[in-house]
Structures are given as structure tokens and as C-alpha cells.
N, C-alpha and C positions, 0 to 999 in steps of 0.2 A: 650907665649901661653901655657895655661894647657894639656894634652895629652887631645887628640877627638880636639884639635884646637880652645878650650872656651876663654876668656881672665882669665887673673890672675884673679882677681877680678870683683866684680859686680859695674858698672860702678854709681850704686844708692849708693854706700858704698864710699863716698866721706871721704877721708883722710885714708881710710883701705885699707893695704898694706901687703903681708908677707914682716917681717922683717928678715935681718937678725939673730937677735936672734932666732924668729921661724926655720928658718930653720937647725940653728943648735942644738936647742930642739928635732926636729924631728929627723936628725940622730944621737943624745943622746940616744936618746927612744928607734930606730931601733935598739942600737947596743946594749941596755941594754938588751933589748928583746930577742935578739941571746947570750946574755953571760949566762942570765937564764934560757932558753932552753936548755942548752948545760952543764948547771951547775951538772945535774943526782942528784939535792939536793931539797929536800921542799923550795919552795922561796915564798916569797911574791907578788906574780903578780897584785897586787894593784899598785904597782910600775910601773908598765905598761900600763894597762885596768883600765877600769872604771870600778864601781860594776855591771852598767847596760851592759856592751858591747858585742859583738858578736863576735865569730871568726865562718867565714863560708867556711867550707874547703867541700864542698858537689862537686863543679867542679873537687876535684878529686877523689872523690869517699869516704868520710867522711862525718862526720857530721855537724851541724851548731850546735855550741855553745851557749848555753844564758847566759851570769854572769859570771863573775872574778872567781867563787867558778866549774861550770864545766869546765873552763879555765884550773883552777888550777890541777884540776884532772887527764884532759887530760895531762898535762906535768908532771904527777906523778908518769904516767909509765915511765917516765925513757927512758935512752937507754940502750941496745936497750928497743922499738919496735922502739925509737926518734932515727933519725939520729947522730951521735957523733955530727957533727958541723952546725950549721945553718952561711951560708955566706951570708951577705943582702948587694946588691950593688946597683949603678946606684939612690938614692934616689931622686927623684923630687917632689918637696913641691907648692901648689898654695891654693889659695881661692878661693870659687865656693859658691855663694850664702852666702857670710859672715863666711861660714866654712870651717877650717882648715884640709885639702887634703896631701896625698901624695900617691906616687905607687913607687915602689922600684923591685930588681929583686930578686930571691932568687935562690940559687944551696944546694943543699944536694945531698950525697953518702949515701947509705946504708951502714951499717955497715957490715951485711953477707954476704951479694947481691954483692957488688958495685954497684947495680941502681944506677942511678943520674936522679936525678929529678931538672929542672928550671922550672920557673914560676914565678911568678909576686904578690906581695902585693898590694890591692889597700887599703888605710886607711883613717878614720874619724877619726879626734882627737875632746875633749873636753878639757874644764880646772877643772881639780879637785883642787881647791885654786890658788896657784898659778905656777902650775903644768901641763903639759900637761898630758894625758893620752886617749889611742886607745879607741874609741867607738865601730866603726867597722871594724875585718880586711877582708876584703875576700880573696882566693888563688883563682888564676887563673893559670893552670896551662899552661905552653910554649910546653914543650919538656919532657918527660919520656920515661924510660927504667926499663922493670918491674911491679909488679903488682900493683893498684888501693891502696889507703888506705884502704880502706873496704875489699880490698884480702889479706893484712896485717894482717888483726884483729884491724883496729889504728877506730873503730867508733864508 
């Protein structure tokens, strides 16, 4: 069962299944995602998002992203205001209406602070050729110590 208790799959999507290939796509993706966050270098996050996608970090007190290209911006500042390391754990992958799902956990330290922030990734992938890549990610945030993104200055 998918997290909320849905089935894997939609039961009208006869012979569509996550593979295991998906699944290990998906935490490809997650960990590329943490390596380029954490990289404090201009990266290419087409390699991750699609050019349409969203990151909506507004639950913690951020913004909601539109395009690969504000994506990009936002991780241009750098760390700081970015945590040194993004850890993404616990990744669970399913299908929900023919699309490709997952929700993962996340821990970040502040780097001045020591805050620690957990919270949770829920994601929408698509296929850019034949590629995965995040459409949508949202942050939900678990447990914080410390101020808001937006008390940061990160929005």
C-alpha cells in the first residue's frame, strides 16, 4: 500500500507496475538531487526537474517555485543560507493514477544555528526521454528547531 493506504497501482492500469528499475531511478534521482544541493557550485538541475516543475516549500515558511530556471536560482545562493548537507532517507516509491510517486524523509543542520530541520519530500516524477525527472516536489515539514525559511531570508 502507498502512504494515506491507496493501492500501488490503479487497478484499470492492467500490466502497470513500479519496477524495480523505477524504484531504483527514483533513489538515483534523490541522491543526485542531495549531491547538487550540497555541491555550493552552478549545476544543471535539468538533471533533476523538469523545465515545467515545482518545488513548493511554502509549509515551511518559503516560497513555491515555478521552472527548473527559479529552481536553479534558489540553490545559487549557496551555503550558506543552504544547509552544508541535505540527507534524504526512508525513500518509498508507488503509482497513483498511472503516475510515478514517492515521499522520502529529509534532516538538515544549519550550518550557524545547528537548527535541524526533518520533514518529508512528497514527489511527482515525469520522463524527460528516457529519463526520469521531478515535476513536483513539495516540503512538509516533521520537526524544526529554529526560525521559518522566510526568517532566514531563503524566499
Amino acid at each position: 500500500m502507498s502512504p494515506g493506504g491507496r493501492p500501488h497501482s490503479d487497478p484499470d492500469d492492467v500490466g502497470v507496475i513500479v519496477t524495480v528499475a523505477d524504484i531504483v531511478e527514483v533513489h538515483q534521482l534523490i541522491g543526485l538531487y542531495c549531491m547538487l544541493a550540497d555541491s555550493g557550485t552552478t549545476c544543471d538541475w535539468t538533471r533533476v526537474f523538469d523545465p515545467e516543475a515545482s518545488l513548493d516549500m511554502t509549509a515551511l515558511g518559503g516560497s513555491h517555485l515555478q521552472g527548473v530556471a527559479e529552481i536553479a536560482a534558489f540553490f545559487a545562493l549557496g551555503s550558506p543560507p543552504h544547509p552544508p548537507a541535505h540527507q534524504t532517507t526512508n525513500p518509498y516509491v508507488w503509482l497513483e493514477d498511472s503516475v510515478l510517486r514517492s515521499t522520502s524523509t529529509y534532516h538538515s543542520i544549519d550550518r550557524a544555528s545547528s537548527d535541524v530541520r526533518v520533514g518529508q519530500y512528497d514527489d511527482v516524477y515525469t520522463r524527460a526521454g528516457a529519463r526520469l525527472r521531478i515535476l513536483r516536489r513539495v516540503l512538509t515539514p516533521r520537526w524544526m528547531v529554529g526560525p521559518s525559511l522566510s526568517e532566514r531570508g531563503l524566499v
